[in-house]
Steps between C-alpha positions, in 0.01 A plus 500: 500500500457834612163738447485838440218784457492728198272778457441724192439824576199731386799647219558140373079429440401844353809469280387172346823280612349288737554189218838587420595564841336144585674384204860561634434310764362191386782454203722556797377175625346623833147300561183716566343420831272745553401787325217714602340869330376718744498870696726536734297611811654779729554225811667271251728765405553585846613182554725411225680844520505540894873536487512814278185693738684736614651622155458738291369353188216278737227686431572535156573132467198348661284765265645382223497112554087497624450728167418229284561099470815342510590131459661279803668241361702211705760314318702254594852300389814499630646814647182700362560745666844602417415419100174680529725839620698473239279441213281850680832678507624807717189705640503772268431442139751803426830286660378180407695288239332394187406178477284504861138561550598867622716569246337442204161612610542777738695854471346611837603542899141502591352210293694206515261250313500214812630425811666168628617372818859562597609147704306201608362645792338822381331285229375212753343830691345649185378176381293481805373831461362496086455085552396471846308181326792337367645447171478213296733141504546406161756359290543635135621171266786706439646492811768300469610662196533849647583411869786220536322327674450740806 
């Protein structure tokens, strides 16, 4: 079972798609964990983006994810990471296929609607960082008929 964070972005909320986007997921099979409404503060942007600092589009990005609430959501299932990037889709809503999160929702370079992590480790690191408290250990009673037993 792997876990992986999610988080809708200040687009995704103001656009009302939060439920849909949620939606995807969950009919997907992937089992919600954690899932948590809040502002993103300045240090915990700092923190989750420290690898892009010295871009460009920092500034821009931090001031737009601490704008308003987004929703950090960790969901877990086997490879949920790799199924959770594919249901999002490519970054930009303009070259992603229809069908994803990104391509049916978004038309945009700048908004992309949510963010996921991109392997196992990234998403162990921003787990800590939106659930430094944990997530929760629970088994849906549909388990083993999504799962194989995994």
């Amino acid at each position: 079972m792997e876990t992986t964070l999610i988080l809708l972005k200040p687009d995704a909320l103001h656009r009302g798609l939060a439920g849909r986007i949620l939606t995807r997921f969950e009919e997907k099979g992937l089992q919600m964990v954690g899932l948590k409404l809040m502002t993103m503060t300045p240090e915990i942007a700092a923190q989750h983006y420290a690898e892009h600092v010295e871009r460009p589009f920092y500034k821009g990005l931090v001031e737009f994810m601490t704008c308003s609430p987004i929703i950090a959501l960790a969901l877990r299932g086997p490879g949920a990471v790799a199924v959770s990037r594919s249901l999002m889709g490519k970054t930009f809503g303009n070259e992603a296929d229809p069908g994803t999160i990104r391509g049916d929702f978004g038309n945009s370079r700048s908004y992309n609607l949510i963010h996921g992590s991109d392997s196992p480790e990234s998403a162990e690191r921003e787990l800590g960082i939106f659930f430094p408290e944990g997530t929760e250990d629970w088994t849906p009673i549909t388990a083993p008929w999504l799962w194989d037993g995994e």
